[in-house]
C-alpha positions as YAML, in Angstrom:
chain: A
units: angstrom
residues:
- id: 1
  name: UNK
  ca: [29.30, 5.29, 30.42]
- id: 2
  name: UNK
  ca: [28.21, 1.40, 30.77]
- id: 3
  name: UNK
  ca: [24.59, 2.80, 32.11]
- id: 4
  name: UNK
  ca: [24.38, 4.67, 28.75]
- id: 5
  name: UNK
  ca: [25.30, 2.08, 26.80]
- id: 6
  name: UNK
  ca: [22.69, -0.48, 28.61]
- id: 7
  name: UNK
  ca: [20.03, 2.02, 27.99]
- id: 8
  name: UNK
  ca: [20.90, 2.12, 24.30]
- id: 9
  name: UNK
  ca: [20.29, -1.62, 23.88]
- id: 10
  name: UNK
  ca: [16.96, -3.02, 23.71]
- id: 11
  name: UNK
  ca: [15.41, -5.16, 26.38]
- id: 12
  name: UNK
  ca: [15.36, -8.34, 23.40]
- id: 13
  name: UNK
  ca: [19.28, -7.27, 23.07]
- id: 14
  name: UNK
  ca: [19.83, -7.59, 26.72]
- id: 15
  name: UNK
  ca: [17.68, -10.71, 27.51]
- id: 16
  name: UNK
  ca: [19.59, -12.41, 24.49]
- id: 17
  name: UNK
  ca: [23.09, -11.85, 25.32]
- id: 18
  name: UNK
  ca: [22.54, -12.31, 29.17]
- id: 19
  name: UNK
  ca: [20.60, -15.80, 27.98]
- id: 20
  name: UNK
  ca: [24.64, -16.50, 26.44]
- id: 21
  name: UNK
  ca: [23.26, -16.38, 22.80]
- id: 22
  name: UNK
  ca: [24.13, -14.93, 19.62]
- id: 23
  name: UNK
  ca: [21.61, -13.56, 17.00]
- id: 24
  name: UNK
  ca: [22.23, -16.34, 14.80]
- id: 25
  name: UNK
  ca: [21.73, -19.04, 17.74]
- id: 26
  name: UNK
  ca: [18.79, -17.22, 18.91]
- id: 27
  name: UNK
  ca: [16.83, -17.30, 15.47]
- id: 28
  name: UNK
  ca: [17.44, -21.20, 15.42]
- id: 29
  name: UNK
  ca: [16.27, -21.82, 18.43]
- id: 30
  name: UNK
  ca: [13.00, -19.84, 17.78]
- id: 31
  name: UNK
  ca: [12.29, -20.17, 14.44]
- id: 32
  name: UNK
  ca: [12.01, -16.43, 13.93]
- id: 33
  name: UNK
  ca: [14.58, -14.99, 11.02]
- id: 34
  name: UNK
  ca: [17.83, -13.46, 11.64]
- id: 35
  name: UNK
  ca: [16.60, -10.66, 10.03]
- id: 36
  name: UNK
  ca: [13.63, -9.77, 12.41]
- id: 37
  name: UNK
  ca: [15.77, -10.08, 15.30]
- id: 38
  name: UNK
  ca: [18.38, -7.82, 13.78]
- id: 39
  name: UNK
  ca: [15.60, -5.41, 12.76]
- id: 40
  name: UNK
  ca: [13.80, -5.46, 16.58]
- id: 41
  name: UNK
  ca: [17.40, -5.10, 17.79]
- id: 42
  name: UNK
  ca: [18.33, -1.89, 15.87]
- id: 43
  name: UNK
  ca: [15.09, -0.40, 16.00]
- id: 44
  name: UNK
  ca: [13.98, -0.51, 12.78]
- id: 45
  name: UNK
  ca: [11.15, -2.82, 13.77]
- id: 46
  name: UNK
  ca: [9.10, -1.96, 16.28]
- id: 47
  name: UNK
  ca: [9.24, -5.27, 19.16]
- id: 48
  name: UNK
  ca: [5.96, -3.89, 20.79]
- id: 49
  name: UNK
  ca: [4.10, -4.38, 17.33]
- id: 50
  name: UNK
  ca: [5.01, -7.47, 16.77]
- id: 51
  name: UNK
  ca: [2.90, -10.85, 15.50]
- id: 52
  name: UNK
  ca: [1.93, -12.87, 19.02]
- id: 53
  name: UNK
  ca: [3.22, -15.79, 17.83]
- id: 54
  name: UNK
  ca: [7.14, -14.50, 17.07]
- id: 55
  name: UNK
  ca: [6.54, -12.74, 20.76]
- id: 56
  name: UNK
  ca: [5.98, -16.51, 21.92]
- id: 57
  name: UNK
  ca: [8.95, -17.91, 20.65]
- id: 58
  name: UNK
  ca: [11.11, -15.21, 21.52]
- id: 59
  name: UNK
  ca: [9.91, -15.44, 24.81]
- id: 60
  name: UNK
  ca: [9.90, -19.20, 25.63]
- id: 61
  name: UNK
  ca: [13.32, -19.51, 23.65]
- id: 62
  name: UNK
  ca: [15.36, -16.76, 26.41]
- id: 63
  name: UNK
  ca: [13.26, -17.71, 29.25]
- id: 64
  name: UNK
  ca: [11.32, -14.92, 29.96]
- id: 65
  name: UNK
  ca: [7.62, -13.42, 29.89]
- id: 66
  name: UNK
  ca: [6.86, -11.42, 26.22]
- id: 67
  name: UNK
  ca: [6.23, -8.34, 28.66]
- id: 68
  name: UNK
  ca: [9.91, -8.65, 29.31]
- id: 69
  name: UNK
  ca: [10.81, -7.78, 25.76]
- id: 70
  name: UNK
  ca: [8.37, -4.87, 25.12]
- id: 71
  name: UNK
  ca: [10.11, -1.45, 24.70]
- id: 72
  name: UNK
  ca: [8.33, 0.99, 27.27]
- id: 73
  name: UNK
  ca: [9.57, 4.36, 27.23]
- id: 74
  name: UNK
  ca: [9.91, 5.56, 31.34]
- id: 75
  name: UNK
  ca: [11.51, 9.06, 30.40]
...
C-alpha cells in the first residue's frame, strides 16, 4: 500500500516534502509560482519539459541535482 502510494507521487513531490517543505514554502524560496509546482505535482505539467531556469531553482532550493526531479518512466 505505502509503495503504491510513493510511486504515485512525483519525484518533485517527494524531494519537497522529505526537504520538510510545503508547496507554498517551496515557491518562496524559489521564486517559481505556486501554481507551477502544483501543476508539475499533479501532472498536469510535464517537470521534464520544463524552462532550465525554474529546473535551477527548484533544484538548488531542495538540495538536489535537476536530474533528481525528472519523471523517467522504468516500467
Amino acid at each position: 500500500e505505502m509503495f503504491k502510494k510513493q510511486k504515485t507521487e512525483t519525484n518533485l513531490k517527494r524531494i519537497r516534502i522529505a526537504a520538510g517543505l510545503s508547496q507554498s514554502q517551496l515557491a518562496t524560496k524559489s521564486l517559481v509560482s505556486i501554481r507551477n509546482i502544483q501543476m508539475y505535482e499533479q501532472r498536469q505539467n510535464n517537470i521534464n519539459k520544463a524552462q532550465g531556469d525554474i529546473l535551477l531553482r527548484l533544484s538548488k532550493t531542495l538540495g538536489c541535482k535537476i536530474e533528481d526531479l525528472f519523471e523517467i518512466n522504468s516500467l
